[in-house]
C-alpha positions in Angstrom: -21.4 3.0 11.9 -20.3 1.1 8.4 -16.7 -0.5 9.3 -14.4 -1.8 7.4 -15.9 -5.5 6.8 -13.6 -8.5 8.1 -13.6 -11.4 6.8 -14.9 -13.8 9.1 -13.1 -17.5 9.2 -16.1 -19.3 11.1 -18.1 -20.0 8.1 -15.3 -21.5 6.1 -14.5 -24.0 9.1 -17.8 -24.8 10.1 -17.9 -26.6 6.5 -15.0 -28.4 7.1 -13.9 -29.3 10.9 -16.2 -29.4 14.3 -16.1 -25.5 16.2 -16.4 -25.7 19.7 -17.0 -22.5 21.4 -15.4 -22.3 24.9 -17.7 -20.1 26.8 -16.0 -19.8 30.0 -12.7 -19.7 28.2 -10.3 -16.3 27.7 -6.7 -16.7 26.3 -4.6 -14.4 28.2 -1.2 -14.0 28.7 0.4 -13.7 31.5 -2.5 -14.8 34.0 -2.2 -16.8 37.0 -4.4 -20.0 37.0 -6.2 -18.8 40.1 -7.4 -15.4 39.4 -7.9 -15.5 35.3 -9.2 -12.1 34.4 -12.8 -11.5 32.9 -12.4 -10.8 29.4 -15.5 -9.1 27.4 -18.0 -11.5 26.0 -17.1 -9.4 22.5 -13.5 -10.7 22.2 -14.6 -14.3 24.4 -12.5 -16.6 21.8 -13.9 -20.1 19.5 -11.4 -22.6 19.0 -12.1 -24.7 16.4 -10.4 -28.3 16.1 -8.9 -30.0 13.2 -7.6 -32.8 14.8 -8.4 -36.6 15.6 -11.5 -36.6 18.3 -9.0 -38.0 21.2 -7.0 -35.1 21.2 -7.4 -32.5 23.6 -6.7 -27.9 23.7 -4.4 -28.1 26.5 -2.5 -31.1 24.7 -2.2 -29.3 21.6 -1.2 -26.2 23.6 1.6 -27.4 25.3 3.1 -29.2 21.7 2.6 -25.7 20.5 5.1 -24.2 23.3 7.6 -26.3 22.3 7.2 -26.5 19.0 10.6 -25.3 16.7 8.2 -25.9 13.5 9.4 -22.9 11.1 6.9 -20.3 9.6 6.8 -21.8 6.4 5.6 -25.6 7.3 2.9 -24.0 9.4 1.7 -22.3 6.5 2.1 -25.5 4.0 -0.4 -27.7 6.8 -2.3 -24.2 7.2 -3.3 -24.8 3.5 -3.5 -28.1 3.1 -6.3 -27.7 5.5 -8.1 -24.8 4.0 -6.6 -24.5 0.7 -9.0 -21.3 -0.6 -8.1 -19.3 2.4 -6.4 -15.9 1.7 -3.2 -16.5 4.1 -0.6 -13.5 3.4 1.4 -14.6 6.3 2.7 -16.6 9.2 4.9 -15.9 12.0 5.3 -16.8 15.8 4.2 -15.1 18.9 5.4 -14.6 22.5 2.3 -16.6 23.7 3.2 -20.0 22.0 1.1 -19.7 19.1 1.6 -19.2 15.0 -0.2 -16.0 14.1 -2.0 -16.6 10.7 -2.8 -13.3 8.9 -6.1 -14.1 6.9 -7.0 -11.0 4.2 -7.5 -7.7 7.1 -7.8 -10.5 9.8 -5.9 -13.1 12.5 -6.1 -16.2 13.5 -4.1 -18.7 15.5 -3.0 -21.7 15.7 -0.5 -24.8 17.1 1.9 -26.0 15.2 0.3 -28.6 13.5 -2.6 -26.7 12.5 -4.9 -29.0 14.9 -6.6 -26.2 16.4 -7.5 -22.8 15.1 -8.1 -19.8 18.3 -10.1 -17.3 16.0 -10.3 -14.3 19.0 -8.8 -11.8 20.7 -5.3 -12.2 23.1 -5.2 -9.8 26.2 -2.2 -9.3 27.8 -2.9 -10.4 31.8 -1.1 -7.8 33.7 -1.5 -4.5 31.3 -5.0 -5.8 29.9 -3.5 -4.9 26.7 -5.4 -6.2 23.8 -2.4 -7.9 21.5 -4.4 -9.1 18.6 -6.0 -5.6 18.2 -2.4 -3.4 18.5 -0.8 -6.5 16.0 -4.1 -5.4 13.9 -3.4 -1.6 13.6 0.3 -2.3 12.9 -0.9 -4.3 10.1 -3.5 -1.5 8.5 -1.0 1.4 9.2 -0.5 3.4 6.4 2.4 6.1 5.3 0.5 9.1 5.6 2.7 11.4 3.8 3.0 8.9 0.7 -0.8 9.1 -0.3 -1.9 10.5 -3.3 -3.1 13.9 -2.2 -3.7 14.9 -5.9 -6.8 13.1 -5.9 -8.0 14.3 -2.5 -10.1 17.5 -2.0 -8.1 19.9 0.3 -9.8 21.8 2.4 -7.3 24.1 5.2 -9.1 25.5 8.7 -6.9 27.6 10.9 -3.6 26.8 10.8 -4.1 23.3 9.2 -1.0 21.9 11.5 -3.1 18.7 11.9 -3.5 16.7 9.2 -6.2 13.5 8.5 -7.5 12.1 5.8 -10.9 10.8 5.0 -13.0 8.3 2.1 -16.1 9.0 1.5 -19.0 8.2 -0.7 -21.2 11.0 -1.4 -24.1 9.0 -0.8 -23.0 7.6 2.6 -24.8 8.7 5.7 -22.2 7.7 8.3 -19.9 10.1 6.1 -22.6 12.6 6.5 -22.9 12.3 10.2 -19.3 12.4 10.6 -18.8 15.6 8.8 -21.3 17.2 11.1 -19.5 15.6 14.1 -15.9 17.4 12.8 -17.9 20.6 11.1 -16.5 22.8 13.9 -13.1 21.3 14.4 -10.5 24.0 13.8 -6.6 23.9 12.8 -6.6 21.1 11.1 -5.5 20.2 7.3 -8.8 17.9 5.9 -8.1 15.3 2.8 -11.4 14.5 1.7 -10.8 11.1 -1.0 -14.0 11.1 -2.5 -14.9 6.9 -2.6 -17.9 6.4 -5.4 -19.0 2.4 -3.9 -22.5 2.7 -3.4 -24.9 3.5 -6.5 -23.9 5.2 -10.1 -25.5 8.2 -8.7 -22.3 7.9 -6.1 -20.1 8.6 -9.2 -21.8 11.0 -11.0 -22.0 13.1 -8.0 -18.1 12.6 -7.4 -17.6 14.1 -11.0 -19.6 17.0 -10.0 -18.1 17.8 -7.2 -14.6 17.3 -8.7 -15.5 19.5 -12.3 -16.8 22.3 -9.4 -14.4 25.7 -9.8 -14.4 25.5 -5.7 -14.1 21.4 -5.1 -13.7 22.2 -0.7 -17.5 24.4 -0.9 -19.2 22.3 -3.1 -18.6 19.5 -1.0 -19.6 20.1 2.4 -23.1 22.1 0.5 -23.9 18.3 -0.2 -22.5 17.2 2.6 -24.1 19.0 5.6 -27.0 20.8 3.9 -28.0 18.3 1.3 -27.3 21.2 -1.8 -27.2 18.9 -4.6 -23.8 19.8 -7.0 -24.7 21.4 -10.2 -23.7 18.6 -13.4 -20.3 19.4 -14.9 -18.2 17.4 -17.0 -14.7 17.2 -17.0 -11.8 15.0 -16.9 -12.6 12.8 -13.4 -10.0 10.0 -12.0 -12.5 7.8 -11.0 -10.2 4.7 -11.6 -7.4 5.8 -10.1 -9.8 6.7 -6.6 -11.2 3.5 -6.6 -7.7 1.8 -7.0 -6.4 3.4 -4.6 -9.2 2.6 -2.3 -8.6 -1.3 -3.5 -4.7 -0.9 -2.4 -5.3 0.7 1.1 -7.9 -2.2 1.8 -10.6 0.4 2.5 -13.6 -1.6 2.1 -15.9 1.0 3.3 -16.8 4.1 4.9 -16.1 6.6 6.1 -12.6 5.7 6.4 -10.2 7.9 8.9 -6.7 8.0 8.2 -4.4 10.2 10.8 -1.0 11.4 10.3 0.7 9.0 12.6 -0.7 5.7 9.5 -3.7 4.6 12.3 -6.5 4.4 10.8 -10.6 4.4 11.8 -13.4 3.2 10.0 -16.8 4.4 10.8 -18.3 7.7 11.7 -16.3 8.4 15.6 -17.3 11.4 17.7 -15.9 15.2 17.3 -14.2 13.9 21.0 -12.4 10.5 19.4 -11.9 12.5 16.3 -9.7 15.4 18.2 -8.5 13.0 20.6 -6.4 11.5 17.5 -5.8 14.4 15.9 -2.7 15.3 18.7 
């Protein structure tokens, strides 16, 4: 699968401050100091510190707890610290910390921006992943606003359900996925053709979009590999890739449902129903 790529913060900090990994370490909410939860090694957290060598996490912590620092002056020490990085915002959290929104990403940190928590926050008692739910909210999308002028329609069945999907002609997950959803019936399918990966990318889109049947010519390439004869015609290929640009899609496939989640990679024909109730 080809996801969406993240920006990753550990780099950048590495250059700048000391990162020390806490192995044994998992911030959750919630949890008794005698029975802390296993969390997965894939969302185990790195804190990295900013601060003067004699200060210490659970100092930092508790100053955080306390803290009645506004939004705002977070954000000014935030970038006094790492000036270049992308912040769009800064707000509190339930668990003591400022969330820093980075680009498509989160970090966290105290109130003086001593110490960055660049992980994953599970909730103790419903295992709920709060950094990942906080993530969906952010990447939600109107459905019903997109464009769906520059989509290719296709309608099977009653086409109640709706979803929407970028694609690059030349993209094997996409590929894969259409075989995965080939037999999925009653559903509405928005195919946003994505040209990202090689010129021949866009001059296939322009075939496929100067075709008389758009829907057919499509899934030929797509799931039998029947290249689409050249045409020429008037092709938005600016306004697909801006829209692309404005939905942060920053690869594919990427999924979009009617409820505004959204998926990126190539997810099985199960997932793929699963989200279409």
């Amino acid at each position: 699968m080809k996801p969406e790529s993240q920006l990753n913060f550990k780099p950048f900090i590495a250059t700048v401050a000391c990162a020390v990994v806490l192995s044994s370490l998992s911030f959750v909410v919630g949890a008794q100091t005698q029975a802390t939860p296993s969390i997965p090694s894939s969302v185990t957290p790195t804190v990295t510190s900013t601060a003067a060598p004699a200060a210490t996490a659970p100092a930092a912590t508790a100053k955080s707890l306390n803290a009645t620092t506004d939004t705002a002056t977070v954000q000014k020490k935030f970038l006094e610290r790492f000036g270049n990085m992308p912040v769009k915002s800064v707000r509190t959290t339930p668990f003591g910390l400022y969330e820093v929104q980075l680009g498509n990403d989160l970090v966290y940190t105290d109130a003086d921006v001593n110490f960055i928590f660049d992980g994953h926050v599970i909730e103790a008692t419903t295992r709920r992943d709060l950094t990942q739910a906080r993530l969906d909210e952010l990447s939600a999308v109107d459905f019903k606003s997109l464009p769906f002028d520059l989509a290719i329609k296709q309608v099977r069945g009653d086409g109640k359900r709706q979803v929407a999907i970028f694609e690059d002609p030349n993209c094997g997950y996409c590929k894969k996925l259409r075989q995965n959803i080939d037999d999925i019936d009653n559903v509405t399918l928005y195919t946003f053709m994505l040209p990202i990966l090689s010129p021949d990318s866009t001059q296939k889109v322009k075939n496929v979009w100067c075709a008389k049947d758009r829907g057919t010519t499509w899934d030929n390439w797509m799931l039998k590999g029947t290249t689409p004869p050249s045409l020429d015609c008037d092709v938005p290929i600016q306004k697909m890739l801006d829209l692309a640009k404005s939905l942060q899609v920053q690869g594919t496939p990427a999924i979009f449902f009617a409820d505004g989640t959204r998926v990126p990679g190539a997810i099985t024909k199960e997932e793929f129903e699963k989200r279409l109730q």
